[in-house]
N, C-alpha and C positions, 0 to 999 in steps of 0.2 A: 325450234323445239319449245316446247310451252316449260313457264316455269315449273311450275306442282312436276310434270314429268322428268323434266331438268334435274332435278333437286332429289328426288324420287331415285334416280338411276345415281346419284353419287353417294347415296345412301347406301344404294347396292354394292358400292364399289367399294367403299367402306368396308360395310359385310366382310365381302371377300378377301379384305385382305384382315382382315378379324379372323375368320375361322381357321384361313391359311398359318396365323402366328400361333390361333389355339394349340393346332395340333402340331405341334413342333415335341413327337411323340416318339419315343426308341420302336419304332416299328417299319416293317419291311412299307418302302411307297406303297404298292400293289395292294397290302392286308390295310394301309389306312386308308386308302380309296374304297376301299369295300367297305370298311366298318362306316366310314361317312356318307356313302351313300345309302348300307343299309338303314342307318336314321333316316334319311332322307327320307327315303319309301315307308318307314314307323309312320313319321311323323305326318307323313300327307293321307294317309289312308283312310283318316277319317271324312275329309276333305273330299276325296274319291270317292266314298261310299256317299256322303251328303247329295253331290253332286247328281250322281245317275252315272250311268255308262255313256261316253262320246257317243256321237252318229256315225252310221258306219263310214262315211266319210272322211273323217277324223283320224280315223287309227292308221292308214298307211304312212302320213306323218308322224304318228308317236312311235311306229315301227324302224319308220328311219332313222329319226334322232337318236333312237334307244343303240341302233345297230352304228351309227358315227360317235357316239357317246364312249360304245366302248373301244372303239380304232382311238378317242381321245385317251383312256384310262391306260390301255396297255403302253400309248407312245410315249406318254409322262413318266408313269411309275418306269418306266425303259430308261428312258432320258434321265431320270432322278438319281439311279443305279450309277449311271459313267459320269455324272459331270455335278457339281452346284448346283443346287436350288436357285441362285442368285443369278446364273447364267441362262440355266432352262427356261427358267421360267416368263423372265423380260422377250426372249427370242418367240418363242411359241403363242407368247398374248401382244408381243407388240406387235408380229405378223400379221395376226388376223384381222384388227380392224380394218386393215388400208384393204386387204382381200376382200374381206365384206361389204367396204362401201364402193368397191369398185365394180363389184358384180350387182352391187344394190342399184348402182348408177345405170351401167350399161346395160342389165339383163330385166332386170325389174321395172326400168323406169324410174326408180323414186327421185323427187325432187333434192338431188342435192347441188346446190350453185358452185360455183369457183371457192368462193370464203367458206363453206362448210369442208368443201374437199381440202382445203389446203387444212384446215384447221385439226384433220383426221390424220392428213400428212406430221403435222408437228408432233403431233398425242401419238403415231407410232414411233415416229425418231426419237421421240424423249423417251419413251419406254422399252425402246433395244439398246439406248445408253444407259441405261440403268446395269445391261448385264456384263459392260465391261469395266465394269468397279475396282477387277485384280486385273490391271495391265498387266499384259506380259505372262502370265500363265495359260497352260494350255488348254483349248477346249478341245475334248476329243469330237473326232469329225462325225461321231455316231451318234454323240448325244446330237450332236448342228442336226443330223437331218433327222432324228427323232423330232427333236422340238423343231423343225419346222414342218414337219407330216402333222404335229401337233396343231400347230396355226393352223394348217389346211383343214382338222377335223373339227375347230373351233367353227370358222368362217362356215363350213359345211351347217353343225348341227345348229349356228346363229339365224343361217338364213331359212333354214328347214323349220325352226321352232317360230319362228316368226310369221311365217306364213301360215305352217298348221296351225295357230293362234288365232290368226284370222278367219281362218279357213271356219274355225269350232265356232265362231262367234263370242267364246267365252275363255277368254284368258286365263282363267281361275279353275275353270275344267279341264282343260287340255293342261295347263301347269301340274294339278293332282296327279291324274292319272300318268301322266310322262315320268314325274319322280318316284312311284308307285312299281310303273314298268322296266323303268329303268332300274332301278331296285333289284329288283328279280332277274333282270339279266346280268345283271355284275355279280350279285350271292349265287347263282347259280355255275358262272363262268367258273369263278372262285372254288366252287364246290366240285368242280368235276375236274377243274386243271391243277389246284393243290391239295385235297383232301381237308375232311372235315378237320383233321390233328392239328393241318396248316395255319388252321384258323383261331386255333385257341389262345394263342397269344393275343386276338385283338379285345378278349373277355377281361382284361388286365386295363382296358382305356374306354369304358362305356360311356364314363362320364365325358371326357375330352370329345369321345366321338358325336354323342349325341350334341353337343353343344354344337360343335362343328357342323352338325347335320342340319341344325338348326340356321345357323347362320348362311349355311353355303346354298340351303330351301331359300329361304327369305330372298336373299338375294338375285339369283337367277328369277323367282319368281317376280321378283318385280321388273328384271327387266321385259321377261316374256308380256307381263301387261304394258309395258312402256313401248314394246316393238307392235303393238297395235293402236300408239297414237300420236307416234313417231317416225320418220324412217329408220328402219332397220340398222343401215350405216351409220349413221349417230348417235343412234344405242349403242352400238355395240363400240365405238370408239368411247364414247364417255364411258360404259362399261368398264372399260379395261385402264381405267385412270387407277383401279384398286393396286397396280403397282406403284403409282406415288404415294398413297396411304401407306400402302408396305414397307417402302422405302423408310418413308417419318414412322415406322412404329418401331423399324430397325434401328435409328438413329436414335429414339428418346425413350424407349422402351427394351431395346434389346443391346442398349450403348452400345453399337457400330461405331466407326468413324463416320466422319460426313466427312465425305470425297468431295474433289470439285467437280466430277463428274455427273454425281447426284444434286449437286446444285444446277449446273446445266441442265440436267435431265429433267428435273421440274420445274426450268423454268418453261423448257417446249414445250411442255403437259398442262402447263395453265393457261400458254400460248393459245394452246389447240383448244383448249374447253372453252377461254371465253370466245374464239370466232365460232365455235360450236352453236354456244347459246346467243351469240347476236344473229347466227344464221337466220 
């Protein structure tokens, strides 16, 4: 992986676990998933309209991600409901890279050797020991298979945006218009499954949402250009490093304890990134 891309996607990861601290917001998961993504969709539209409309080519892939996007939104905000944040969330993103680079390996062909696999290896085990930080307390078995339907609709809409990326030729248009679409299918789901009343509690967080909207655009956005000069599988494992960030924002920003668990946990994660980048 090239440096500038390298460097670019831990930027992303950053992001993400930036906007995920922003909105640490008294609101139902499900209403802050919507309010975040409808910035999302604000925020690229201009973007979308600069652009032009994709080729008709193009949209059976933004069709799909749009449609695995939201099997992602309902199994988190689900998962959120019965169990930690802290537990969900390590489970459902540290799943999906080893998923992704394993289908990127076998199904796609992409070039990844022994040292890149093993290095995606480490960067998920550090990132599913992040979510057992409270030994000994229960994880309900609904949130487990929530958040792991969640890894699967990660890996799904990674390798689907990656390809459609390609597929556009332009990473910057297919990016628009996907947050754009996607948009509209979450505020609409939103609108016919809870009622517009449901909603008016997220007019109380426009600020926090937009910020979020912001951060969590940027972010993905740069990986979908990085999964067109990159393999797939190594975006999407350095991607998901935004749970060490997370980690150190909870420890020096949200004073956590530091675990020795989360020291272990990052030390796998840095394990993993630098065989990543010597790949």
């Amino acid at each position: 992986m090239d440096v500038s891309v390298f460097m670019a996607v831990m930027a992303a990861a950053a992001m993400h676990a930036g906007w995920n601290a922003i909105l640490k917001i008294r609101l139902d998961p499900f209403l802050a998933v919507v309010l975040v993504n409808a910035a999302c969709g604000i925020i690229a539209l201009p973007a979308a309209i600069w652009f032009g409309l994709p080729p008709l080519h193009v949209w059976p892939w933004i069709f799909a991600s749009i449609a695995i996007h939201l099997v992602y939104y309902l199994t988190l905000s689900g998962a959120y409901r019965l169990a930690d944040m802290g537990q969900v969330y390590p489970v459902a993103r540290g799943s999906a890279p080893l998923m992704t680079a394993l289908i990127s390996l076998t199904v796609l062909g992409e070039p990844i050797d022994g040292q890149g696999l093993l290095g995606v290896v480490l960067l998920a085990f550090g990132i599913v020991a992040i979510a057992w930080r409270n030994a000994g307390t229960r994880f309900d078995p609904r949130a487990l298979r929530l958040a792991l339907i969640c890894g699967v609709s990660i890996t799904a809409y990674t390798l689907v945006d990656g390809l459609g990326a390609r597929s556009a030729g332009n990473p910057h248009l297919y990016s628009a218009w996907l947050f754009v679409m996607d948009s509209l299918l979450i505020t609409l789901t939103a609108l016919v499954w809870k009622g517009p009343t449901a909603l008016r509690p997220t007019l109380a967080f426009i600020g926090p949402g937009f910020a979020g909207g912001a951060m969590s655009l940027s972010a993905y956005w740069i990986s979908i250009w990085a999964m067109t000069r990159a393999p797939i599988g190594l975006v999407a494992a350095v991607r998901e490093s935004s749970v060490l960030f997370g980690a150190v924002i909870a420890v020096l920003v949200l004073h956590e304890p530091l675990r020795a668990n989360r020291i272990l946990a990052a030390g796998l994660i840095v394990a993993g990134l630098v065989l990543i980048k010597m790949h």
